[in-house]
C-alpha positions as CSV (number, residue, x, y, z in Angstrom):
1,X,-19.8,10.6,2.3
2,X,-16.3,10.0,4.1
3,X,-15.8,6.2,5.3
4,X,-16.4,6.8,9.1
5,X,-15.9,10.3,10.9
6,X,-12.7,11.1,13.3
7,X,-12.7,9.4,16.2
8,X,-10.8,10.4,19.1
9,X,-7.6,8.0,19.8
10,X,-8.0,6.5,23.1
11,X,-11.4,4.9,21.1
12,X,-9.3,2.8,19.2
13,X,-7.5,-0.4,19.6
14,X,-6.0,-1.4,22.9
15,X,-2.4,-0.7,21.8
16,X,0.2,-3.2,22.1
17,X,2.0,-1.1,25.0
18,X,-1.3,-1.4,27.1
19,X,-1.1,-4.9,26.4
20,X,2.7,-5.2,27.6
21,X,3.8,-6.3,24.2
22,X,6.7,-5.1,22.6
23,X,6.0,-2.4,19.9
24,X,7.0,-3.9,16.0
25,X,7.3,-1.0,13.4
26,X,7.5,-1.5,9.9
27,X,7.2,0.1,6.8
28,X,4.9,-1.6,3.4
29,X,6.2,-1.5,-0.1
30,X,2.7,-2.2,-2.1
31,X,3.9,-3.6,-6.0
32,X,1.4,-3.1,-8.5
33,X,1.1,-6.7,-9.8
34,X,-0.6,-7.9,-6.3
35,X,-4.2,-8.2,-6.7
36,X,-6.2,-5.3,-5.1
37,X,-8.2,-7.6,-3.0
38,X,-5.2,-10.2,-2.2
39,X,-3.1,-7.3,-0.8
40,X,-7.1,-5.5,1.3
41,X,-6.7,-8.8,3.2
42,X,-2.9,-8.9,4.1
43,X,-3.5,-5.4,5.3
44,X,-6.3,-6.6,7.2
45,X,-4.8,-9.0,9.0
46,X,-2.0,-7.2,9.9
47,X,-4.5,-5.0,11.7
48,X,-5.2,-7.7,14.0
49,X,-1.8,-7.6,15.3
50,X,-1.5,-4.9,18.1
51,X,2.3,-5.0,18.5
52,X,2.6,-4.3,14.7
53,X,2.8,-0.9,14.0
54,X,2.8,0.8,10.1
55,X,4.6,3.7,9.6
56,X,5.1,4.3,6.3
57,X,3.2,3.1,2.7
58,X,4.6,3.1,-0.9
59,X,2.6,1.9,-3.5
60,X,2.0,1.8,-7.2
61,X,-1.0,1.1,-9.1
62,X,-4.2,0.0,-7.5
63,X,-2.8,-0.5,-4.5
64,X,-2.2,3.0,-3.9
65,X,-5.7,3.8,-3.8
66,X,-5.9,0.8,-1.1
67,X,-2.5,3.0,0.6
68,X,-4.9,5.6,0.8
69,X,-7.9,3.9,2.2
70,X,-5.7,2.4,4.7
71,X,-3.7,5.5,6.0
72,X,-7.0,8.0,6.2
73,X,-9.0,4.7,8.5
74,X,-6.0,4.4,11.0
75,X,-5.8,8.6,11.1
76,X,-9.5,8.7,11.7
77,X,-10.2,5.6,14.0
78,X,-7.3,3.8,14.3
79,X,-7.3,-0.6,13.4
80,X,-11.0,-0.4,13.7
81,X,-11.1,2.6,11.5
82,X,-8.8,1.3,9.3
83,X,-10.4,-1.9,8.2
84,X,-13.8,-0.8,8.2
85,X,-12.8,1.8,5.9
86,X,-11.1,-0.8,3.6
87,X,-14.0,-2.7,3.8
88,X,-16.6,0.4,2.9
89,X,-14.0,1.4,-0.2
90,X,-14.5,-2.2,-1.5
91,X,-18.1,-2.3,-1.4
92,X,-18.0,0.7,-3.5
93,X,-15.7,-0.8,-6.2
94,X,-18.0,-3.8,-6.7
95,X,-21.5,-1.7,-6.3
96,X,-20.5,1.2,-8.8
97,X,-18.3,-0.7,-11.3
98,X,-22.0,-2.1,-12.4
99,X,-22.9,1.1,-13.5
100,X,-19.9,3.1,-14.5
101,X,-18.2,3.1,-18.3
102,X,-15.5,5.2,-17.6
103,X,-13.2,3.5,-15.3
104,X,-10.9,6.9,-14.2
105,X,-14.0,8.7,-13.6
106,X,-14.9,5.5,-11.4
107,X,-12.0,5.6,-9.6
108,X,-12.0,9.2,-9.0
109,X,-15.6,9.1,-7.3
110,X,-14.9,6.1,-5.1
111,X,-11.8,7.8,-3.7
112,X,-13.5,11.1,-3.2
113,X,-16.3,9.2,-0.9
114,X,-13.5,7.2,0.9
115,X,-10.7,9.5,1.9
116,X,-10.2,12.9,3.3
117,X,-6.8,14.0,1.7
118,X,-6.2,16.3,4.1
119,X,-6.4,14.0,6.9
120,X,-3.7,11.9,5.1
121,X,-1.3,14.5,4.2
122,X,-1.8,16.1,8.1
123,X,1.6,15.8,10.0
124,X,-0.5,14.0,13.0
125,X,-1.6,10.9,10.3
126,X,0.1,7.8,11.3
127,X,0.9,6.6,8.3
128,X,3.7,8.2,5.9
129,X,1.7,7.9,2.4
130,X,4.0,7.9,-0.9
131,X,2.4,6.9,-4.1
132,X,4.4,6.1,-7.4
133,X,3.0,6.8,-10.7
134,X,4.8,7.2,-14.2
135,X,5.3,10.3,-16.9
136,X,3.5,9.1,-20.0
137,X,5.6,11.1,-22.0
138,X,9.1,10.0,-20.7
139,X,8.6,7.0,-18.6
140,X,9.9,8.4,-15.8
141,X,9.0,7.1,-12.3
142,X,8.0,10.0,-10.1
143,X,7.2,9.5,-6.0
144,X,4.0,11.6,-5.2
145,X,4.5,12.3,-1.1
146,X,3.8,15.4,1.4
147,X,2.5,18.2,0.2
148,X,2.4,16.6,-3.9
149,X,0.2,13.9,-2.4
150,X,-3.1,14.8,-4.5
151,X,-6.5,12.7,-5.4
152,X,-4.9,13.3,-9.1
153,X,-1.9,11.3,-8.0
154,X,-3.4,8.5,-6.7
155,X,-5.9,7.8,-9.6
156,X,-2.9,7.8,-11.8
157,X,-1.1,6.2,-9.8
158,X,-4.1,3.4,-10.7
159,X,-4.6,4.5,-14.6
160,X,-4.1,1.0,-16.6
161,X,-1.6,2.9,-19.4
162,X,-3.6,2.5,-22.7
163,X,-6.7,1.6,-21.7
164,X,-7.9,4.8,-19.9
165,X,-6.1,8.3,-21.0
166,X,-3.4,9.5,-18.4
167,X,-4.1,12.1,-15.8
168,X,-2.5,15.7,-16.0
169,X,-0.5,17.1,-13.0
170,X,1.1,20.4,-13.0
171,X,1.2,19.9,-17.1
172,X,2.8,17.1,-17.0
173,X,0.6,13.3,-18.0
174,X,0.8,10.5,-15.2
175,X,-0.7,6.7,-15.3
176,X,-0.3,3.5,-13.4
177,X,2.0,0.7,-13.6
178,X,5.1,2.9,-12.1
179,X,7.9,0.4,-10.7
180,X,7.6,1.4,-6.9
181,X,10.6,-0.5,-7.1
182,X,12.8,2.2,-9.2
183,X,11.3,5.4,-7.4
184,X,13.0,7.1,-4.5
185,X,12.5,5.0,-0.9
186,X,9.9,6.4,0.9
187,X,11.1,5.3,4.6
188,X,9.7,6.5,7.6
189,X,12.2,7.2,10.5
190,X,10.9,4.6,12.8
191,X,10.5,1.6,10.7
192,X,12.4,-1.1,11.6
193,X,11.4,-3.7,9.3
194,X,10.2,-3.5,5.4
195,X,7.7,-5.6,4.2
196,X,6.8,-5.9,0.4
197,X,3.6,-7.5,-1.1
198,X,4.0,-8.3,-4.5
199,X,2.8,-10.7,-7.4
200,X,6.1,-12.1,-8.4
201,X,10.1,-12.1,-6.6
202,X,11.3,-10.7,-9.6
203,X,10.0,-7.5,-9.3
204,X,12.0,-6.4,-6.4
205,X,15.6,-7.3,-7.4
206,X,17.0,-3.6,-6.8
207,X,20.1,-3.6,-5.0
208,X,19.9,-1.1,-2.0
209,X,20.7,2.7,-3.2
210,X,22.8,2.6,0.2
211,X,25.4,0.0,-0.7
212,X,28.6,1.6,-1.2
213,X,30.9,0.2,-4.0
214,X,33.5,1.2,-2.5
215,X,33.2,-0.3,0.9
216,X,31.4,-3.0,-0.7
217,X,28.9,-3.1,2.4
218,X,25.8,-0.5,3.6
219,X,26.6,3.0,4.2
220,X,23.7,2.6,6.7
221,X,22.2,0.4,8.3
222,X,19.4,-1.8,6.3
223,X,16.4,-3.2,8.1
224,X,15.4,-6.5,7.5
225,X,13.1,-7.0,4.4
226,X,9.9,-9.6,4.1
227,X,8.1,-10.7,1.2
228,X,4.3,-11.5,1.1
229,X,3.9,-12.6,-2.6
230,X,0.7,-13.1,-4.4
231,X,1.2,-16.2,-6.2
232,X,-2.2,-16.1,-7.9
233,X,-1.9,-12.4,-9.0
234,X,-2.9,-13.3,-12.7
235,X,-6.1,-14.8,-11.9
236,X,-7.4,-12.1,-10.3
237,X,-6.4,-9.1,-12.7
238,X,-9.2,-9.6,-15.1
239,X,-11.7,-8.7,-12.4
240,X,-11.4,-4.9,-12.2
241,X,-11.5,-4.9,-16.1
242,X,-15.2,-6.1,-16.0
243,X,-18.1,-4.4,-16.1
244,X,-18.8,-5.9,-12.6
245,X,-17.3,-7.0,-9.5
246,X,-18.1,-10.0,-7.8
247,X,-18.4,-9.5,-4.2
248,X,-17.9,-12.8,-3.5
249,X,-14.6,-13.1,-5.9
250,X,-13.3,-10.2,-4.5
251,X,-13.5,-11.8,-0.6
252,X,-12.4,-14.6,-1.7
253,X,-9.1,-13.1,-2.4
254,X,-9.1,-10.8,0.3
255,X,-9.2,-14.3,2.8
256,X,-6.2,-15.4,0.8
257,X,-4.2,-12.6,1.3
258,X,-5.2,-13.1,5.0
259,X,-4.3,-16.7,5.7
260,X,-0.5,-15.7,3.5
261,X,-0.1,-12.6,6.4
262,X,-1.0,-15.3,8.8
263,X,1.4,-17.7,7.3
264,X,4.5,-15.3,6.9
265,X,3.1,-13.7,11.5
266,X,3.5,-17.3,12.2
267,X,6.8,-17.6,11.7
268,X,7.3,-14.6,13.6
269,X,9.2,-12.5,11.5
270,X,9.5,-9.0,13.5
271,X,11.5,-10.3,15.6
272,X,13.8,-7.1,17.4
273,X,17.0,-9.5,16.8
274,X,16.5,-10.8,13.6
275,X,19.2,-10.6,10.8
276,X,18.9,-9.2,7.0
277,X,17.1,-11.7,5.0
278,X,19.5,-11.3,2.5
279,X,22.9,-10.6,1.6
280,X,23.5,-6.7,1.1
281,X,24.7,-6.9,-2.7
282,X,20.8,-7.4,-3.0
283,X,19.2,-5.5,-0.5
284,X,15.6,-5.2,-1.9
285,X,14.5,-1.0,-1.2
């Protein structure tokens, strides 16, 4: 069974143009050393706000199955959709993992009850969806988007490398731990700002693909970048390798990645005028 069936958009959320806010877009870079649960409650709280709109996803390792999750609630039923969905897809991790031995098969299952691929890869889905896994033969980072976006891509997108075999797509082997951060940028055309939730800063130390070294400045323009980091990313990775999830573990860290997205909206970051957060020599993607 699907999280929640289509609902029709004038159901959902009061938008932020009905509230007379001014409309915030961004686009979410999802690293694969944030904790699963950390990075279900900065997207939750995000939800909240009405004048913040997500246009695009990228993400690597577990997150991507979250990426998923996320896009196919907003498509179906907008916020409400959206977070109820997240909420349903982590209930199934901690029920099923009790049971289950083999963790891609797992995986697999919960995905098929929580998404509708084709409502994701539909041109009317809100959310642009890119998922980043790597070749197990070569190491090569590949971006899984559009009409490549598969179920196979996203749970090896989330394969642990070693620990569960790789998955085959189009002959060719693919597991987890891809660095979203050396894969293609998956922008959509309307995002203004780019917001990455990660474990660690160092992760995301790419210089932007646009700077030319020529002109020694942008060949475009950048939009400003954010950082919500998950300082405590190591404490929580041993939890998806047990043969049980605590439910009440796994909140836990979801309200922590809540109050850090409440933290970094408090500062009010999205604002129209604000400036690069840092200099273009090290324009994170």
């Amino acid at each position: 069974m699907l999280a929640q069936s289509p609902i029709r958009p004038d159901q959902a959320a009061i938008s932020a143009v009905d509230l007379g806010l001014e409309e915030r877009t961004i686009d979410i870079v999802l690293a694969n050393d944030a904790h699963g649960a950390f990075v279900w409650g900065v997207l939750d709280r995000l939800l909240d706000e009405t004048n913040c709109r997500v246009n695009g996803v990228t993400a690597s390792g577990f997150a991507a199955m979250e990426a998923a999750v996320f896009a196919y609630g907003l498509s179906v039923g907008g916020r409400r959709g959206a977070r109820t969905a997240l909420a349903n897809f982590w209930r199934r991790i901690s029920h099923a993992s009790v049971f289950a031995d083999d963790r891609a098969s797992l995986l697999r299952s919960i995905l098929e009850q929580s998404i509708d691929l084709k409502q994701i890869r539909d041109e009317e889905c809100p959310v642009k969806l890119g998922v980043v896994a790597a070749n197990a033969r070569t190491d090569a980072v590949k971006l899984f988007t559009g009409d490549q976006l598969s179920i196979d891509a996203i749970v090896a997108a989330a394969t642990i490398p070693f620990l569960s075999p790789p998955v085959e797509i189009d002959g060719d082997a693919y597991w987890g731990e891809g660095d979203v951060f050396q894969s293609p940028r998956l922008v959509s055309a309307e995002g203004r700002h780019r917001l990455i939730i990660a474990g660690k800063p160092s992760v995301f130390t790419t210089p932007c693909p646009d700077r030319s070294t020529a002109a020694g400045h942008c060949m475009t323009k950048c939009a400003p970048v954010h950082t919500i980091l998950d300082s405590r990313h190591r404490a929580g990775a041993p939890l998806l390798l047990r043969p049980w999830t605590d439910w009440g573990e796994l909140t836990d860290m979801r309200d922590r990645g809540r109050q850090r997205a409440a933290a970094w909206l408090a500062a009010d970051p999205l604002r129209a005028d604000e400036s690069p957060v840092a200099a273009c020599g090290r324009r994170y993607i």
